[in-house]
C-alpha positions as CSV (number, residue, x, y, z in Angstrom):
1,X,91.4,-80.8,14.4
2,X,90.5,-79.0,11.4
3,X,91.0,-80.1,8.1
4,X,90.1,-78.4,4.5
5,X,88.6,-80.7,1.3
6,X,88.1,-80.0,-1.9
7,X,85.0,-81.4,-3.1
8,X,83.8,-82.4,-6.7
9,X,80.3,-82.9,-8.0
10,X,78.6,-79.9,-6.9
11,X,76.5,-78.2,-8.8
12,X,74.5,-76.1,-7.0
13,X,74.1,-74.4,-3.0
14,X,71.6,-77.0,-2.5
15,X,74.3,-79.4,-3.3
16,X,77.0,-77.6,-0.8
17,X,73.8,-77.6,2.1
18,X,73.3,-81.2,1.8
19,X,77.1,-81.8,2.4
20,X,77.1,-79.6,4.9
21,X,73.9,-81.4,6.8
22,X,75.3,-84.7,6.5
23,X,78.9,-84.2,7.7
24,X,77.6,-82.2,10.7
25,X,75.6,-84.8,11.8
26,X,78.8,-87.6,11.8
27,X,79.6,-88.2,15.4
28,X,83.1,-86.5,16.4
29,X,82.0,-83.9,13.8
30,X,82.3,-80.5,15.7
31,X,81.8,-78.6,12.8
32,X,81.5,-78.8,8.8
33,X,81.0,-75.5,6.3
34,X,80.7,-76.1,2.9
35,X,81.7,-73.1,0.2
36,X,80.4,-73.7,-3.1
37,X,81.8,-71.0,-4.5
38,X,85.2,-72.6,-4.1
39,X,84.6,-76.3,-3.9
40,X,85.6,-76.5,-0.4
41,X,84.7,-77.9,3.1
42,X,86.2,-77.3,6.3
43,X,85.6,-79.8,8.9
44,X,86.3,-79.5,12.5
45,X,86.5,-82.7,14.1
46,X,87.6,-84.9,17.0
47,X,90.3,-87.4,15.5
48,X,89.8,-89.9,18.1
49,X,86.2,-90.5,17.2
50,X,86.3,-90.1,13.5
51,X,89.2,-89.9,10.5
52,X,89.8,-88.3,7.7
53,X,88.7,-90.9,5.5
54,X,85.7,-91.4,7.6
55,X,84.5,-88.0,6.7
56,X,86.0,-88.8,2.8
57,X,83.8,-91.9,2.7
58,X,80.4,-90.5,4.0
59,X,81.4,-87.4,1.3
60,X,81.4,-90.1,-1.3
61,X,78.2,-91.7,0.1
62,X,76.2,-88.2,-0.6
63,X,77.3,-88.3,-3.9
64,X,80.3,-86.0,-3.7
65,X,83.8,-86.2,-4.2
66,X,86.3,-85.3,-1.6
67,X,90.1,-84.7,-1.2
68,X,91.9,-83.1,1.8
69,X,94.1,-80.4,1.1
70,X,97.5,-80.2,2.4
């Protein structure tokens, strides 16, 4: 499944590489790219191993906030 986010709290591409780094390495996590330029993440993952809130929650953790879109 992939699913977009819009992500608050970034303030640099540092910011967007630690997401990025963090939600890859969630198991189920197939996939996560970070755009800073838009506030957004995409997220390919495996819905029987992890959720959407899963991925919100570990966003949150990092120190970013996170909101699927659509």
């Amino acid at each position: 499944m992939v699913q977009k986010f819009q992500i608050s709290g970034m303030s640099c591409t540092g910011c967007a590489n630690r997401l990025m780094r963090v939600i890859s390495k969630m198991d189920g996590v197939k996939k996560a790219d970070v755009d800073f330029s838009i506030a957004e993440m995409v997220v390919d993952f495996d819905p029987a191993v992890t959720s959407l809130e899963s991925i919100v929650a570990k966003s949150v953790d990092t120190g970013y906030g996170a909101a699927p879109i659509g």
